[in-house]
VOGU-3710 file (C-alpha; in Angstrom, 3 decimals, decimal comma):
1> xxxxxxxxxx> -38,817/-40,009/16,134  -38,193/-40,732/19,598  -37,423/-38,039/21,518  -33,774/-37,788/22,800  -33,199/-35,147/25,862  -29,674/-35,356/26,024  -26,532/-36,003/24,064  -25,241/-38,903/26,353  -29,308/-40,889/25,272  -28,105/-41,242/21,801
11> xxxxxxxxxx> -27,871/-45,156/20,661  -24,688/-45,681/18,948  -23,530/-47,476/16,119  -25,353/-49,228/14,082  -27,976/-49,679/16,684  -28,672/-45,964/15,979  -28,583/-46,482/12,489  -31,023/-49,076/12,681  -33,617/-47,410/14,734  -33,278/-44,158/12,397
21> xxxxxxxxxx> -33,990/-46,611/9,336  -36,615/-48,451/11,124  -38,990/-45,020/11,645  -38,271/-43,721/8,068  -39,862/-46,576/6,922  -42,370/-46,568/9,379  -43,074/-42,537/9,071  -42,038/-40,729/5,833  -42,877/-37,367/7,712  -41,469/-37,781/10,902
31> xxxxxxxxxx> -38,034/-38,763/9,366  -37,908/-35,438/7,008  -38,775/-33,893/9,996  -35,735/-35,558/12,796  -33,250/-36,145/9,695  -33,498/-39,438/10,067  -32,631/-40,268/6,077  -29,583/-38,830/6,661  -28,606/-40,660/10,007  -29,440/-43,784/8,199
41> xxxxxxxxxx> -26,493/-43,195/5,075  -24,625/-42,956/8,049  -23,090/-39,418/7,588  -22,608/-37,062/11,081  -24,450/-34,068/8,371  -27,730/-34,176/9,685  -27,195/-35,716/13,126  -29,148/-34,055/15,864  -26,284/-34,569/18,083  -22,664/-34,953/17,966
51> xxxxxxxxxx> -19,984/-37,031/20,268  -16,594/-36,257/19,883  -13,882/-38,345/21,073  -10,723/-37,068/22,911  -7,683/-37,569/24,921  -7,554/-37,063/28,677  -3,674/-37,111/29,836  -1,978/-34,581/27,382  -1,826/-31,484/28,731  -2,229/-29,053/26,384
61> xxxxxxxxxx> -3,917/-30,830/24,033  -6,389/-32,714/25,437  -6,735/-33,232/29,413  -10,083/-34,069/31,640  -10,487/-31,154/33,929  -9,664/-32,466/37,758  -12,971/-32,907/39,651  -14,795/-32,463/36,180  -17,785/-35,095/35,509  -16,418/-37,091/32,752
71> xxxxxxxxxx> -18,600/-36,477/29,334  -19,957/-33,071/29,952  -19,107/-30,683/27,390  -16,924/-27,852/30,151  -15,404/-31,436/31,459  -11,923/-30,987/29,194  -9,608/-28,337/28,343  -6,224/-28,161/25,719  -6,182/-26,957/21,946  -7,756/-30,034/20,557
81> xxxxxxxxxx> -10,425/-29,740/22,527  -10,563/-26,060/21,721  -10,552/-27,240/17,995  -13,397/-30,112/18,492  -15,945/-27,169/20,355  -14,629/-24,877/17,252  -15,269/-27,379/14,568  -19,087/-28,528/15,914  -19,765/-24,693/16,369  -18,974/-24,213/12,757
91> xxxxxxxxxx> -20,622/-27,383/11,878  -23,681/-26,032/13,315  -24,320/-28,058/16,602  -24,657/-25,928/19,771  -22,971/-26,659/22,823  -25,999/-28,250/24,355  -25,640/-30,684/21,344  -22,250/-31,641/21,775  -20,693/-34,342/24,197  -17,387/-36,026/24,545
101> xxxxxxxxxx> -16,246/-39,604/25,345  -13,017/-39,962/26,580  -10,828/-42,644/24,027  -7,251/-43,442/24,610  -5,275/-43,807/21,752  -5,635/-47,770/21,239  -9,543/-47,273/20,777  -9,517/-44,105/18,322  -10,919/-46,981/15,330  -12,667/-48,913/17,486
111> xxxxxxxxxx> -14,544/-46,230/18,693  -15,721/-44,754/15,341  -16,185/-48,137/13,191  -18,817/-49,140/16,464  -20,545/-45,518/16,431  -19,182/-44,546/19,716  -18,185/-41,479/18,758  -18,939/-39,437/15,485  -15,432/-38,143/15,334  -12,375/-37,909/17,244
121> xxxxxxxxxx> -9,944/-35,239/17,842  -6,959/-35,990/19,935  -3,513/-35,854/18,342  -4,645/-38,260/15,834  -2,031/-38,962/13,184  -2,866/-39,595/9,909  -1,329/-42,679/8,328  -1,966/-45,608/5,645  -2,577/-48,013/8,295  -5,147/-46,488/10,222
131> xxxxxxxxxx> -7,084/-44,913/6,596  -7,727/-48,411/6,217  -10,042/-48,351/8,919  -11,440/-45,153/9,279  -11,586/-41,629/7,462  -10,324/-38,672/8,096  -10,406/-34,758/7,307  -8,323/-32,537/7,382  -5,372/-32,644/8,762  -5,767/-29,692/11,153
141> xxxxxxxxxx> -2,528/-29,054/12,364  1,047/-30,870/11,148  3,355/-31,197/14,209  6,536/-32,525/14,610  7,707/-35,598/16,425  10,719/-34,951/18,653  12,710/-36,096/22,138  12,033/-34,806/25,189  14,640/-35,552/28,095  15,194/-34,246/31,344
151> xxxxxxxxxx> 17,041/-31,098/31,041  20,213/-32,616/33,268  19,759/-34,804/30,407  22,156/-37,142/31,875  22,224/-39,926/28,949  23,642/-37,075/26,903  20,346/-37,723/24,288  21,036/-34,960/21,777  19,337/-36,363/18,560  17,908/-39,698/16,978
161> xxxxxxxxxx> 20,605/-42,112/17,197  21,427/-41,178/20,699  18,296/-43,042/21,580  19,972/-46,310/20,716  20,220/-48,406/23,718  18,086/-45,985/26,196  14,705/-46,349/28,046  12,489/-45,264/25,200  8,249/-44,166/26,457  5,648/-46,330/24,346
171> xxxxxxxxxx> 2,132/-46,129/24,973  -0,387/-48,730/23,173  -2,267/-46,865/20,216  0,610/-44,483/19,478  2,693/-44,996/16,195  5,627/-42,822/18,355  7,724/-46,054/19,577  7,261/-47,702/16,482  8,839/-44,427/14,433  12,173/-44,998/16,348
181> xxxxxxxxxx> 12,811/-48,419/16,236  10,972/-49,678/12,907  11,223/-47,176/10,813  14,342/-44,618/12,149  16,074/-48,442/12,971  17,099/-47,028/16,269  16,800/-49,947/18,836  15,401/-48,309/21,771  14,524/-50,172/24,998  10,106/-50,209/25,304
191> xxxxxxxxxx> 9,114/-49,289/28,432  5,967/-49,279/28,613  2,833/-46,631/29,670  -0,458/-45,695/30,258  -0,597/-42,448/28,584  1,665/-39,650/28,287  1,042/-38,144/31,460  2,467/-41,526/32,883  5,509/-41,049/30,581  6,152/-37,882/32,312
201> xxxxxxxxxx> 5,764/-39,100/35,575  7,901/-42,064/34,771  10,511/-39,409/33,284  10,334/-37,655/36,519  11,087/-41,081/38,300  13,546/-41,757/36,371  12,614/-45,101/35,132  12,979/-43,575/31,874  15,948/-41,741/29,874  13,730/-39,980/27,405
211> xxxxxxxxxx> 10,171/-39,591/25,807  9,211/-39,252/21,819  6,295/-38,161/20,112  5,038/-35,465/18,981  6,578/-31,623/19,381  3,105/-30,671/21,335  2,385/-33,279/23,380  6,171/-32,687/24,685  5,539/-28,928/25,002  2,743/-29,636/26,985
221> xxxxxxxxxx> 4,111/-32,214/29,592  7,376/-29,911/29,730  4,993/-27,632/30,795  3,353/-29,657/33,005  6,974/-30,711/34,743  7,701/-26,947/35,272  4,983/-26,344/37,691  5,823/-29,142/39,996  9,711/-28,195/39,810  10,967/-30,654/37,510
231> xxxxxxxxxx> 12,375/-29,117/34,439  12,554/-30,455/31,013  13,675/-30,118/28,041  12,677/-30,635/23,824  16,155/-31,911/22,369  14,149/-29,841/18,917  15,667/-32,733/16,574  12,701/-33,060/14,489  12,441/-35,865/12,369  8,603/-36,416/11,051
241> xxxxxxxxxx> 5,631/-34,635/9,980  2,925/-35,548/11,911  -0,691/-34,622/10,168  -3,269/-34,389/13,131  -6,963/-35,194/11,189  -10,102/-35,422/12,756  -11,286/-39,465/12,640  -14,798/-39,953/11,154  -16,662/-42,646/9,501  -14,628/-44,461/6,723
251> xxxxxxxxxx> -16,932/-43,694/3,788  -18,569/-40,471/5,417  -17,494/-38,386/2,360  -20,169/-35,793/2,908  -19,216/-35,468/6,613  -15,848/-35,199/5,841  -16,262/-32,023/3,273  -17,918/-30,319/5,882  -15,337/-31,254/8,548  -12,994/-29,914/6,148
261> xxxxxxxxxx> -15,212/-26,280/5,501  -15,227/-25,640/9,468  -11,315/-26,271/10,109  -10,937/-23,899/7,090  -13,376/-21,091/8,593  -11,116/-21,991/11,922  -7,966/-20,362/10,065  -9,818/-17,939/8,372  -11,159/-16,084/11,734  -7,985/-16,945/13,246
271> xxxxxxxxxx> -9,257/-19,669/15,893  -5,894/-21,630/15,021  -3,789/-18,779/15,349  -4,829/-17,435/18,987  -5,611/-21,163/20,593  -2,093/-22,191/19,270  -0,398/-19,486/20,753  -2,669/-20,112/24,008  -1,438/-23,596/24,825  1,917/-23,323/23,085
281> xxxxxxxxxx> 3,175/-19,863/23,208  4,914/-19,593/26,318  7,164/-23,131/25,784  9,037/-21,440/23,142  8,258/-23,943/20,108  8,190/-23,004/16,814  4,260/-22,672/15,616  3,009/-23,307/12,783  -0,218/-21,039/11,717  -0,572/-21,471/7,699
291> xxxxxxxx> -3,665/-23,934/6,493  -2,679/-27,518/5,855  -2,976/-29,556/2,744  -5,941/-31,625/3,305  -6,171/-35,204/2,475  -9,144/-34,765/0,550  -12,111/-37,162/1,247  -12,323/-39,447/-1,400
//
């Protein structure tokens, strides 16, 4: 097999799986021994290495460490990354194993169908649409999507329906926008962003009358706001259950199952529990610390 240094020298894709198939046939012993057979079904079980995908502008959840060198395993901080370290610890890779590629939300399939990544944890929702595409286990955590406003809140947003008519985030990738005004009906104005952190920031301008999406990502840029001054607010109008999974190879059953295994060891030792209360605690919202139904992975 040919010998592979660092995490970041892995081919991806199906050009990995290619050169893994190529040398079993070539060398029935050196693929037993590099677990090449399994690299070639195209499963993450059995990978030498593992890339996990995450977000970089949620605080909270998932942010790139100012000044850190994008990729390097210390380079991000926020409780999905806390869960993605967690879940290749209990999967068996070691730290020195493990790297992650940064993937905004509007490349989360494109980045597992082409092998980029070998999963991705970052607020990913699951839904019909995107199962399609890709697979997922779990889900790991169910948040809740909500409004967040500034707290002079001076459009008077209280719920919903108040958004009808006001300067409504959306950020390519995200099925938040399309929530309100497809399937709530409410005919907010798009106004469109980067990321989240540029929702906040366009919040703080106020080019914007409110922000949606999920209850955590909103704790965390509330959070966020506070330190520079500018206070926010979560209107705590719930009105979806958002089912964060961890994105994987479409048919990767195997790799799925054990996905699956280390989020449950993650409630078990109480990983969830402490990391939750970690990022979230201190904002006040209402935590949820009980183990999800998973999907399952057929």
């Amino acid at each position: 097999m040919v010998e592979v240094t660092t995490p970041a020298a892995r081919p991806a894709g199906s050009v990995k799986r290619a050169a893994a198939a190529v040398l079993a046939a070539a060398s029935v012993v050196a693929a037993a021994a590099c677990g090449t057979a399994d690299a070639a079904a195209g499963s993450l079980v059995g990978e030498e290495f593992l890339t996990i995908g995450v977000q970089t502008d949620q605080p909270g959840l998932g942010r790139q460490i100012p000044g850190a060198v994008s990729g390097r395993y210390d380079s991000y901080d926020g409780f999905d990354v806390t869960v993605a370290k967690e879940l290749a610890r209990n999967l068996g890779f070691p730290a020195r194993k493990v790297s992650f590629s940064p993937v905004p939300s509007e490349k989360r399939e494109e980045a597992i169908v082409s092998g980029e990544v070998d999963l991705v944890v970052g607020s990913y929702s699951i839904t019909p649409e995107r199962k399609t595409m890709v697979g997922f286990a779990g889900p790991y955590y169910v948040a809740h999507q909500d409004i967040l406003v500034r707290k002079a809140n001076p459009a008077s947003i209280r719920n919903l329906h108040d958004l009808g008519g006001k300067r409504l985030c959306s950020v390519a990738g995200s099925q938040s926008f399309h929530r309100v005004r497809t399937e709530q009906s409410v005919s907010a104005v798009p106004v469109q962003a980067k990321g989240y952190t540029d929702c906040l920031n366009k919040l703080i301008a106020g080019e914007l009358d409110a922000v949606s999406t999920d209850d955590l990502i909103l704790a965390g840029l509330a959070s966020m706001a506070a330190k520079t001054g500018d206070y926010m607010k979560l209107v705590n109008e719930p009105f979806s259950d958002e089912r964060y999974g961890v994105g994987l190879e479409k048919d990767d059953v195997d790799g799925c199952e054990a996905v699956n295994e280390a989020i449950t060891k993650m409630y078990q030792d109480d990983t969830v529990r402490l990391q939750l209360n970690r990022w979230f605690g201190p904002t006040g919202l209402e935590l949820t610390t009980t183990v999800p139904q998973f999907e399952g992975c057929i």
